[in-house]
N, C-alpha and C positions, 0 to 999 in steps of 0.2 A: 128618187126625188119626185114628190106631187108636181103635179101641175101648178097648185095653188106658192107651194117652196120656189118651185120653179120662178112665176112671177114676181113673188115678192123678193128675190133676189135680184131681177131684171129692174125693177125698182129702186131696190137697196143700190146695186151698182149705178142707175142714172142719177144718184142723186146728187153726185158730185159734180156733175155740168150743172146742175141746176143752184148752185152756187151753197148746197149745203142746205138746201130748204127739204121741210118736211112735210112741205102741202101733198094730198094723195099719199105721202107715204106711212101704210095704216093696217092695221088687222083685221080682222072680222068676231076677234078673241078682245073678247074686254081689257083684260088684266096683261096681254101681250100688247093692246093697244097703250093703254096707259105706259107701258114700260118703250115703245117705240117711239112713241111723243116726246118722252122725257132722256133718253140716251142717246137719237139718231143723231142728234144736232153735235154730239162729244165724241161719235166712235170715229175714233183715226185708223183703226185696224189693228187695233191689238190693246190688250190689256181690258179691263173690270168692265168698261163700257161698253167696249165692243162686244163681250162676252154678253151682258145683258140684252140687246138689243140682239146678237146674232139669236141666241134665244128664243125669243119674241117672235124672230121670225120666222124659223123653224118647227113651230108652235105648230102643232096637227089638233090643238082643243086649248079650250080655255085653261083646262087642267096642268098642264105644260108649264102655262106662266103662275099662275093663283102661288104657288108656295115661294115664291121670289120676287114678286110684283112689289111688296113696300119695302124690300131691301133695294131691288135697282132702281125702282122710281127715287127714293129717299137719296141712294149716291148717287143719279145723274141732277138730280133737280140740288141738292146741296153745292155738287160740282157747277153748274150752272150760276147760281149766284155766287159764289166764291169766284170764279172769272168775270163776273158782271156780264151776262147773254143772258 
């Protein structure tokens, strides 16, 4: 695991004290970014969302995300308004 994996796991794990907020929680990958904006706020740990977002964050280059960015953004952001968040 990078350094970089390392932290944004350290991240990923604090964000449940922080009541589920995605402030700071972010990429330095565009298209991994987009996909972490749009899934963080839905992943419970398991299942389409988490997988998208685990993803994201695991992400060593933009490349990583680019082939899956408007299928996960498209199911967390559709999931999002269908629960009204």
């Amino acid at each position: 695991m990078t350094i970089g994996t390392a932290l944004a796991w350290t991240a990923c794990d604090s964000h449940a004290e922080e009541g589920g907020s995605s402030g700071g929680h972010s990429s330095v990958y565009p298209a991994c970014n987009d996909i972490i904006q749009a899934c963080h706020p839905l992943d419970t740990g398991d299942g389409p969302y988490h997988d998208c977002h685990d993803l994201a964050h695991g992400a060593t280059s933009e490349a990583a995300c680019t082939p899956r960015r408007d299928e996960c953004v498209k199911l967390c952001t559709d999931a999002s308004a269908d629960a009204g968040t």
